[in-house]
RODO-2510 file (C-alpha; in nm, 4 decimals, decimal comma):
residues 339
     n   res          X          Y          Z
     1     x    -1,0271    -0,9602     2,4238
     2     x    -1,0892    -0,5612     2,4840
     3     x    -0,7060    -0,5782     2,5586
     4     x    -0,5729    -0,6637     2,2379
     5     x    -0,8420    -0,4001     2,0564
     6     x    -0,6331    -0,1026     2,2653
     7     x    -0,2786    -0,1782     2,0880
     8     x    -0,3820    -0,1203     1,7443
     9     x    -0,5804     0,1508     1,8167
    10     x    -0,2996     0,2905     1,9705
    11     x    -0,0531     0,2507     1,7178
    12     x    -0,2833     0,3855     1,4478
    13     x    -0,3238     0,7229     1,6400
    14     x     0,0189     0,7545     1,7436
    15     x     0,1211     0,6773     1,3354
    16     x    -0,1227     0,9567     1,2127
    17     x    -0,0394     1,2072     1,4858
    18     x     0,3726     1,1391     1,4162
    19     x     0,3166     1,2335     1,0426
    20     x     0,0999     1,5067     1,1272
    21     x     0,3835     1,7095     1,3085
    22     x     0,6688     1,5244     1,0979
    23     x     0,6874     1,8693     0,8565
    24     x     0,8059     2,0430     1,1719
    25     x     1,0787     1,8334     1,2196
    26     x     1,2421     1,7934     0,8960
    27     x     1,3524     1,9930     0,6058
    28     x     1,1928     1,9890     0,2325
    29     x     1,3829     1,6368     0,1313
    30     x     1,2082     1,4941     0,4324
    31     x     0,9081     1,6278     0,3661
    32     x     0,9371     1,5453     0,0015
    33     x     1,0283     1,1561     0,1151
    34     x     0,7418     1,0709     0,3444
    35     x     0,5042     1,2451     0,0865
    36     x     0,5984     0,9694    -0,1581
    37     x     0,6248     0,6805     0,0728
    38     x     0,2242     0,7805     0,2336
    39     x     0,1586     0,7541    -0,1663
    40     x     0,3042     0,3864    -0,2081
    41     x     0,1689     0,3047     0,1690
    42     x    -0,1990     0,4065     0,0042
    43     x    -0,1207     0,1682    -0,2821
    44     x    -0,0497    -0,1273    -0,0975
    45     x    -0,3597    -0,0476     0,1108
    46     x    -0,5375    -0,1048    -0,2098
    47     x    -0,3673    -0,4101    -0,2854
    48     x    -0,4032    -0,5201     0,0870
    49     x    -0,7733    -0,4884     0,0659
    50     x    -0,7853    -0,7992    -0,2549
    51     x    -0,5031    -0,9884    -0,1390
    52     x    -0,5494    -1,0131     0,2682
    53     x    -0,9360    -0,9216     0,2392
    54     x    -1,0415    -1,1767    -0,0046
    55     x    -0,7481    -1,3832    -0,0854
    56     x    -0,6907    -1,2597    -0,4328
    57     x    -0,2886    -1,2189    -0,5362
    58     x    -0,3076    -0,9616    -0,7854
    59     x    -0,0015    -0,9072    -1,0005
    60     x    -0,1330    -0,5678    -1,1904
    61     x    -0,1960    -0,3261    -0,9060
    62     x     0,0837    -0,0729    -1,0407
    63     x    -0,1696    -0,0486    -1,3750
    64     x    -0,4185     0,1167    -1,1627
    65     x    -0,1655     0,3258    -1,0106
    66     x    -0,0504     0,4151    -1,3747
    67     x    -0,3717     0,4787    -1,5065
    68     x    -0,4224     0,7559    -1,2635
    69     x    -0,1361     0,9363    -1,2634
    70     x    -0,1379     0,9298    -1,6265
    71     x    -0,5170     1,0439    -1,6352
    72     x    -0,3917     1,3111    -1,4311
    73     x    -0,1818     1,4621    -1,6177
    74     x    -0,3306     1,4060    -1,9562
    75     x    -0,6701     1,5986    -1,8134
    76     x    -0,4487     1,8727    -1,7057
    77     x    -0,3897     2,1854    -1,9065
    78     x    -0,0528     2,3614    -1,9946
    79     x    -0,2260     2,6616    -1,9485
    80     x    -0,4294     2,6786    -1,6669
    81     x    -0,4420     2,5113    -1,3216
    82     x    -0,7194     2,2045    -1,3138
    83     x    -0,9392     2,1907    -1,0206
    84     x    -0,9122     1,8967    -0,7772
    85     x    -1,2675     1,8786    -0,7634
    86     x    -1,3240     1,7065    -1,1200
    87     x    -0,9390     1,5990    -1,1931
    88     x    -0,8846     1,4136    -0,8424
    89     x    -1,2599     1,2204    -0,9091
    90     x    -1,1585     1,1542    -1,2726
    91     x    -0,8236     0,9245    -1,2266
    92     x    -1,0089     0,7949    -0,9796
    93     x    -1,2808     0,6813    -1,2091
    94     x    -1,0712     0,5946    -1,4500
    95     x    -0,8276     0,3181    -1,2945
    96     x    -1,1607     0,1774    -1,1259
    97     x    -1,3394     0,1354    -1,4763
    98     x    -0,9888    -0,0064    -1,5963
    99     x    -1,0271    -0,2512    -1,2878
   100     x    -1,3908    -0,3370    -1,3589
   101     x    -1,2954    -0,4378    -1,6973
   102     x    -0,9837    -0,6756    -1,5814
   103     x    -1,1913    -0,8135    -1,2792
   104     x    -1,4629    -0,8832    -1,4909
   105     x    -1,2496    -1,1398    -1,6906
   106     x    -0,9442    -1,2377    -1,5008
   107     x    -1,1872    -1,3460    -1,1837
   108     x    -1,3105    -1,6194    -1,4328
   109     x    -1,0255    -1,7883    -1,3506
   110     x    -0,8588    -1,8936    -1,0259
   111     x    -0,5348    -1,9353    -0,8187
   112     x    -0,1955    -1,9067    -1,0795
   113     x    -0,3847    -1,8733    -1,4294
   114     x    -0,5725    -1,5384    -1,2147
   115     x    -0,2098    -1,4152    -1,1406
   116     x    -0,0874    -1,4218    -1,5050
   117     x    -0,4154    -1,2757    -1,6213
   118     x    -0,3851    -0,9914    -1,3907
   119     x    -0,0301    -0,9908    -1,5254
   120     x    -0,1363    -0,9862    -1,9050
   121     x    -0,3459    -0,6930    -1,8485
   122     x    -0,0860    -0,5240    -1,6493
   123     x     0,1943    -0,5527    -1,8992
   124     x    -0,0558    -0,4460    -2,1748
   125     x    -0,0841    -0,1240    -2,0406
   126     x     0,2066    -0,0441    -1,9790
   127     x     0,2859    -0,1191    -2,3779
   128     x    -0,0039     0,1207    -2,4512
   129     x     0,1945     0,3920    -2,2604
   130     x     0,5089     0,2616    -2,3542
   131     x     0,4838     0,2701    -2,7290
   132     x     0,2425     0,5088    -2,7786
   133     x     0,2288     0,8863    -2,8332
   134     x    -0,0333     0,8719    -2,5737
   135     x     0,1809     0,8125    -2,3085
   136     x     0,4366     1,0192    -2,3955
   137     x     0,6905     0,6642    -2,4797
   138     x     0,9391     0,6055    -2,2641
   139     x     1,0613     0,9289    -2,2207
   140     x     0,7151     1,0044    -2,0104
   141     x     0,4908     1,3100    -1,9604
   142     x     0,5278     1,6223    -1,7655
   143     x     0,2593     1,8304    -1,5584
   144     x     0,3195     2,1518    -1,6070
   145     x     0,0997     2,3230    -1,3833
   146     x    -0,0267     2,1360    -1,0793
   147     x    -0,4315     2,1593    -0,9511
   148     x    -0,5664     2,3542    -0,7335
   149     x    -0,8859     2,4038    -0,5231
   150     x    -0,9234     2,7713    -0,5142
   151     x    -0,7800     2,9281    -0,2640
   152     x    -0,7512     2,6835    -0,0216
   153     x    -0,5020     2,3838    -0,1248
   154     x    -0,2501     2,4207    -0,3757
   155     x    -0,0468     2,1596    -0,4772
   156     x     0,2572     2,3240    -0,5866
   157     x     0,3734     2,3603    -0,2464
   158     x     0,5681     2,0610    -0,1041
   159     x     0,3821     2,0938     0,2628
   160     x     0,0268     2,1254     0,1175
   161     x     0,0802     1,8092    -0,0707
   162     x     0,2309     1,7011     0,2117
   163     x    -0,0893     1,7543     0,4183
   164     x    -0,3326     1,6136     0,1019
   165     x    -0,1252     1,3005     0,0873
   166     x    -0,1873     1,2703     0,4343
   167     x    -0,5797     1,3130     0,4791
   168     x    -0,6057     1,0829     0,1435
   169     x    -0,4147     0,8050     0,3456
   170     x    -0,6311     0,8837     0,6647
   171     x    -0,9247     0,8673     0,4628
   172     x    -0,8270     0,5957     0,2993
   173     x    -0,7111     0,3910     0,5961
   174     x    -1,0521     0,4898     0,8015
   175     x    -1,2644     0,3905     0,4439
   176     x    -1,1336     0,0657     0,4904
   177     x    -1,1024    -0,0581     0,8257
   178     x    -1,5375     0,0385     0,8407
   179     x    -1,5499    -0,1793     0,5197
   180     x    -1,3706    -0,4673     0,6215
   181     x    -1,5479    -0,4922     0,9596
   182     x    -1,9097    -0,4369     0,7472
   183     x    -2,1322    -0,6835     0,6362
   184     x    -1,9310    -0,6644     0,3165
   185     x    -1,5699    -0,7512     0,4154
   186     x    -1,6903    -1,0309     0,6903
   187     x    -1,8359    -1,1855     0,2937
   188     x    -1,5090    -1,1273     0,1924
   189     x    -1,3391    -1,2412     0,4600
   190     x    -1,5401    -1,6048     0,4151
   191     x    -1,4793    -1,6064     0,0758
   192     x    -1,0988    -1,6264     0,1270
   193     x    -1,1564    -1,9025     0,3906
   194     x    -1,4249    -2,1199     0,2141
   195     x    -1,5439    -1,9537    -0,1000
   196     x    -1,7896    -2,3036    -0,2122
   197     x    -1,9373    -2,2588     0,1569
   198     x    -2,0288    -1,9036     0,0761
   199     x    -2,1556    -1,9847    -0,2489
   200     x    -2,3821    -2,2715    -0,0950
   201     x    -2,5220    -1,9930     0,1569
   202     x    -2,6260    -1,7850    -0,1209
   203     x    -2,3496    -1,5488    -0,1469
   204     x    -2,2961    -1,4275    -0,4942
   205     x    -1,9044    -1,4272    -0,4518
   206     x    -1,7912    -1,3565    -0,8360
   207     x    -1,9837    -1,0246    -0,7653
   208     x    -1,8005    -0,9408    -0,4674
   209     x    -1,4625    -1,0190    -0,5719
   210     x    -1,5582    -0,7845    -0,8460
   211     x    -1,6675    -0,4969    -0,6315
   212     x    -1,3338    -0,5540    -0,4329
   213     x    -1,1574    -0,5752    -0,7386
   214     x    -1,3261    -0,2357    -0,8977
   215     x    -1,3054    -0,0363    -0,5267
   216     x    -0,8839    -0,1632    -0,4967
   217     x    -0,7941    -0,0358    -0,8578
   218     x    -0,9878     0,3019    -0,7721
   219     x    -0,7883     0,3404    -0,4425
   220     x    -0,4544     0,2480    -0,6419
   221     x    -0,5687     0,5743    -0,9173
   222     x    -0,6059     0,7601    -0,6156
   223     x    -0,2248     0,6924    -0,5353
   224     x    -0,1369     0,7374    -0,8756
   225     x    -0,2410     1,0788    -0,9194
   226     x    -0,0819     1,2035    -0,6186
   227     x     0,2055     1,0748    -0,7055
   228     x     0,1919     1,2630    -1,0728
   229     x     0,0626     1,5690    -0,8661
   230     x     0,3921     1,5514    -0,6314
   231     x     0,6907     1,4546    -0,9130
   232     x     0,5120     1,6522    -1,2200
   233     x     0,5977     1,4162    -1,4068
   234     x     0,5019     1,0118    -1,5621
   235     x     0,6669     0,7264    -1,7554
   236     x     0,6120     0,4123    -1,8709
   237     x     0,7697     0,2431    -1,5288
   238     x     0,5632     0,3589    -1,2702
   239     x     0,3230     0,0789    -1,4470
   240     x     0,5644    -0,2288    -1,4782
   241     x     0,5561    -0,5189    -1,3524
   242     x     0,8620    -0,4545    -1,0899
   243     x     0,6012    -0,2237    -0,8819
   244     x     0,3262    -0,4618    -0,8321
   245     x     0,5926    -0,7057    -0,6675
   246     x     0,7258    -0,4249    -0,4801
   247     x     0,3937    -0,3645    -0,3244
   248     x     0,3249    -0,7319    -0,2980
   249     x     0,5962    -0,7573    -0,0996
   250     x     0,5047    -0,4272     0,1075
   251     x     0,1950    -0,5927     0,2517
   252     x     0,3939    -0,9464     0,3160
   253     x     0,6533    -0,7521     0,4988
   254     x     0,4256    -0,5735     0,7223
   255     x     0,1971    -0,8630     0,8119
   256     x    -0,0447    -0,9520     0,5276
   257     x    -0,4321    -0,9655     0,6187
   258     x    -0,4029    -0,6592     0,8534
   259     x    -0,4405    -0,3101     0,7299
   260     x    -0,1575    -0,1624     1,0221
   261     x     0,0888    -0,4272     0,8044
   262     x     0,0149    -0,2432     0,4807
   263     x     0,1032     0,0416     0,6465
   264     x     0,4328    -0,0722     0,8426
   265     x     0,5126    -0,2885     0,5253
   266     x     0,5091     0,0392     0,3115
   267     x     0,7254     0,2401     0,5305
   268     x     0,9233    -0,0434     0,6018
   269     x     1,0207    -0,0754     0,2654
   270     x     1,0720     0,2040     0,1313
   271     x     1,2546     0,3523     0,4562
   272     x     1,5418     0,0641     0,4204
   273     x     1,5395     0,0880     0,0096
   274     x     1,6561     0,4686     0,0633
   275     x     1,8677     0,3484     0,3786
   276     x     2,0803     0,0808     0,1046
   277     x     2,1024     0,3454    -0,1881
   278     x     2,3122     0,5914     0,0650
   279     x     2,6573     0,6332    -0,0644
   280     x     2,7262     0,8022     0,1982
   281     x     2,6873     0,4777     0,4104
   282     x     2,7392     0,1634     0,1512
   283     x     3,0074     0,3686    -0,0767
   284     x     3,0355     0,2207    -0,3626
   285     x     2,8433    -0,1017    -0,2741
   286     x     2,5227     0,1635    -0,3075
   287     x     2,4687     0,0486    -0,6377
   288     x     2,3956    -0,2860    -0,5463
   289     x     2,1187    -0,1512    -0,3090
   290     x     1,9112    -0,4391    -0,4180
   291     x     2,1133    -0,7222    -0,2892
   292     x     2,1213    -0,5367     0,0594
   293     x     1,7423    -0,4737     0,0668
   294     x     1,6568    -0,8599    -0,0999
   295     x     1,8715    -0,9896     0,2000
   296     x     1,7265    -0,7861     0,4324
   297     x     1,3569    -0,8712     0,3485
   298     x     1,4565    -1,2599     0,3103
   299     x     1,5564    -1,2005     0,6980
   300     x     1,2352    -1,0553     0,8265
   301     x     1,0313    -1,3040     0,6468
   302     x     1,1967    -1,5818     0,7850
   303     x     1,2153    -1,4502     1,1114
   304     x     0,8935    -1,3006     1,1427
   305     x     0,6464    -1,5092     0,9130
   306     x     0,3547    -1,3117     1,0436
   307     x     0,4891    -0,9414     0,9375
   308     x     0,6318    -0,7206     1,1379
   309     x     0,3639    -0,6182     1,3410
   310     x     0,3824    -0,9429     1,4905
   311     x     0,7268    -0,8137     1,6335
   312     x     0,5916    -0,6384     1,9789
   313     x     0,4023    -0,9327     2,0193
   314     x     0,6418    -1,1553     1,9820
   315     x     0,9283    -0,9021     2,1936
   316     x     0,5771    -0,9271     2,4825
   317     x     0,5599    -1,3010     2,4425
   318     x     0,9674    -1,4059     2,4950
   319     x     0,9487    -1,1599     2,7606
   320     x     0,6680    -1,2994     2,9873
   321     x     0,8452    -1,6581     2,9165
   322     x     1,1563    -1,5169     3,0489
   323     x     0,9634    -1,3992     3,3517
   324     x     0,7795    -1,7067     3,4215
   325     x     1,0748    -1,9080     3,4221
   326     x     1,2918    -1,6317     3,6607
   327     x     0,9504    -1,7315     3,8844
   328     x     1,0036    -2,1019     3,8675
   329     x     1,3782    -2,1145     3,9629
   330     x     1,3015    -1,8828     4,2698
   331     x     0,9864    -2,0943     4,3749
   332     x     1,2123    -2,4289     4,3196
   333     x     1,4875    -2,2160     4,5527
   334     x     1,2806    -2,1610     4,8345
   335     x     1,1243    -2,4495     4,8269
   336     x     1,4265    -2,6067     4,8285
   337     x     1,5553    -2,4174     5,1482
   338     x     1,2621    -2,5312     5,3208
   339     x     1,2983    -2,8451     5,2643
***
């Protein structure tokens, strides 16, 4: 059993310490790229802590993510740099009030009608932003000036934010792997398996979907306002319905129920989404990036129904067979010669 625990610790480290010396090795686009793909891999942690932690498929996570980054900028001045320590805290608070309120009512319900209720909300949102002055309409909001904390992080630079991004996903990553293994996400964890045994031992299970719910739309602000902070700027489709699939799909990609998966999925995903918009490897056929990447995912999933973190194991598995039967042919070879 210790054996297994080594691999994923492993990996983890190894992940953290690659992006930690990754600004060293590329230029600003790089830089620039990973910043915004550790943003969306911090969203689908947040989604990967409802979906594989309690078994909840949430189809509004990119309204959290919305919420924040528009909170963000909104609380921000045109004159003055905000400080991150009451503008970082208040998207925050924001998209996990926002999630509070949806929880509270969509966990009423159960399996498909819980989907399209998490939907509802979603898409109701995004119509605020949409066709409202307050979000700007669809020609989105800009952040003029980008927060600070004193002297010693500002934003404005791409490697700072860089570096932020990556402590919030550490942070984030660390957060949740303690909660999950708590007292709290082994409840969670037997909710998704048996949620009427749980609630004959006593567990009040509404309540902790609800926290979950709550703590995963706070996470998903988080992501949101970083990624207002990096682009400067907001609109209306950041919150639609196409991004919540996207990260839906993030998690299944990477292996759903595992937190490295999130991670993998994220990367995964948004690494071969760039690799299918190149022109300067499709040509043309880079507009149709979307067939390419739908094809590609279809692929993985079938071949890999357990994510692809299941791929070493799988690559360790075929290898050992092939090793064990190598074995047997030599044993039935000498046995034969001595017979």
């Amino acid at each position: 059993m210790t054996n297994n625990k080594n691999p994923n610790l492993t990996f983890v480290v190894l992940f953290f310490v690659s992006l930690a010396c990754f600004p060293w090795l590329s230029g600003n686009f790089g830089i620039d790229l990973m910043s915004k793909i550790m943003i969306y891999a911090i969203l689908a942690l947040s989604l990967e802590l409802i979906v594989g932690g309690a078994g909840l498929v949430c189809f509004g996570q990119a309204a959290f993510f919305g919420i924040g980054a528009y909170v963000a900028v909104r609380a921000s001045s045109d004159t003055e740099a905000a400080s991150l320590v009451w503008l970082l805290p208040a998207a925050v608070l924001a998209s996990g009030v926002y999630a509070f309120v949806v929880g509270s009512l969509s966990l009423r319900t159960k399996g498909a009608y819980f989907i399209m209720v998490t939907l509802a909300f979603a898409q109701m949102a995004y119509f605020v932003v949409h066709d409202t002055p307050l979000g700007g309409g669809s020609d989105g909001i800009y952040l003029n000036i980008k927060p600070v904390l004193g002297d010693l992080i500002n934003l404005d630079s791409p490697t700072s934010m860089y570096f932020f991004t990556l402590a919030c996903l550490f942070l984030v990553f660390v957060f949740l792997a303690v909660l999950l293994r708590s007292r709290f996400g082994r409840a969670l964890a037997g909710i998704r398996v048996n949620e009427q045994r749980m609630l004959a031992t006593g567990f009040s299970t509404y309540n902790y979907k609800l926290a979950a719910f709550t703590l995963s739309g706070a996470i998903a602000g988080l992501a949101g306002f970083l990624f207002a902070v990096k682009d400067g700027f907001v609109n209306p489709e950041m919150m639609s319905w196409h991004l919540s699939g996207a990260v839906l799909v993030m998690i299944i990609l990477g292996g759903l129920g595992h937190l490295r998966g999130a991670l993998v999925g994220a990367f995964a995903f948004a690494l071969l989404q760039e690799f299918f918009k190149s022109e300067a490897v499709f040509g043309e056929f880079a507009k149709h990036w979307h067939l390419g990447l739908g094809l590609t995912i279809i692929a993985t999933v079938a071949l890999l129904p357990n994510g692809l973190i299941s791929l070493p194991g799988q690559l360790r598995t075929r290898l050992i067979g092939a090793q064990s039967d190598d074995s047997g042919l030599s044993d039935l070879t000498i046995t034969k010669g001595k017979s």
